[in-house]
N, C-alpha and C positions, 0 to 999 in steps of 0.2 A: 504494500500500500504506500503511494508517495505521502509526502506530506501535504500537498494540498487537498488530496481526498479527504484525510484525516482533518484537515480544518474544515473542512467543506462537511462533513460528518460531525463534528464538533459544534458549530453553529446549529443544523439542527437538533442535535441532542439541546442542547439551549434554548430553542424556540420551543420543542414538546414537553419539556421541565415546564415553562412557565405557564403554557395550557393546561397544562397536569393538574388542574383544579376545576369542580363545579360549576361554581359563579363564574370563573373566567372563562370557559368554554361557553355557557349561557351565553354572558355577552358577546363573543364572540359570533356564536349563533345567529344572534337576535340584530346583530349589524352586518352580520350577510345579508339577514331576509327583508332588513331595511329599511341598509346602504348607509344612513348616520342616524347618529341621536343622539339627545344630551344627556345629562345625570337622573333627570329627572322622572324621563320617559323610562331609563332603565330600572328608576328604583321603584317606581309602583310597578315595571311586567316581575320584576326577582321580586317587589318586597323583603328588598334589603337594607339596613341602613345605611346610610349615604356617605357613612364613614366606610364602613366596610367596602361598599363601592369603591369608594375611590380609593383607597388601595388597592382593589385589583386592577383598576384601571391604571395607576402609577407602575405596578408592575408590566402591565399589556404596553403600555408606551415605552418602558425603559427596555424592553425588547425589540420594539420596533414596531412589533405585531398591530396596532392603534395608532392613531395620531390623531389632537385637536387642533380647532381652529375654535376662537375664540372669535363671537361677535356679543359685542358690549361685556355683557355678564357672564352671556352663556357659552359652556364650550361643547362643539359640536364634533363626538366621535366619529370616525372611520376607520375603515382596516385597510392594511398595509398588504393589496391585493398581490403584489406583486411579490413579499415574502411568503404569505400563507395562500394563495388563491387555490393554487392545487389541489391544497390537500383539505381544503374545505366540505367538493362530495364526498371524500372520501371519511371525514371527521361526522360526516351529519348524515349519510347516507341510511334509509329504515331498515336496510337490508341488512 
């Protein structure tokens, strides 16, 4: 194995670590099916607190996995299609 497989390997073992959880697969989920949405929308579909939210969402960004944009107060989730898009049917598939 070179070593760039091995980093190339390495990064994903990283991205699946940090979806390795409930609530963050949820959100995950629920900004494929959509496309954005802010803290707010997420915390009444999870009924989760909004603290606990956003730490998983401080973790989904420090992975890359998310990113916001902020307009005035509000900050507006999406996924970062182009690290995780792939393996998204394959993460949420009923099959």
């Amino acid at each position: 194995m070179a070593i760039d497989d091995f980093d190339i390997l390495n990064e994903k073992a990283r991205v699946l670590r940090v979806l390795a959880h409930p609530v963050r697969l949820c959100i995950v989920r629920g900004l494929w099916e959509k496309g954005s949405c802010n803290v707010s929308h997420m915390q009444s579909c999870l009924e989760t607190p909004q603290s606990t939210l956003s730490q998983h969402l401080q973790r989904l960004r420090a992975a890359g996995i998310v990113s916001a944009v902020r307009n005035g107060t509000e900050m507006k989730y999406t996924l970062n299609m182009e690290l995780i898009g792939a393996w998204l049917p394959v993460l949420f598939s009923e099959k």
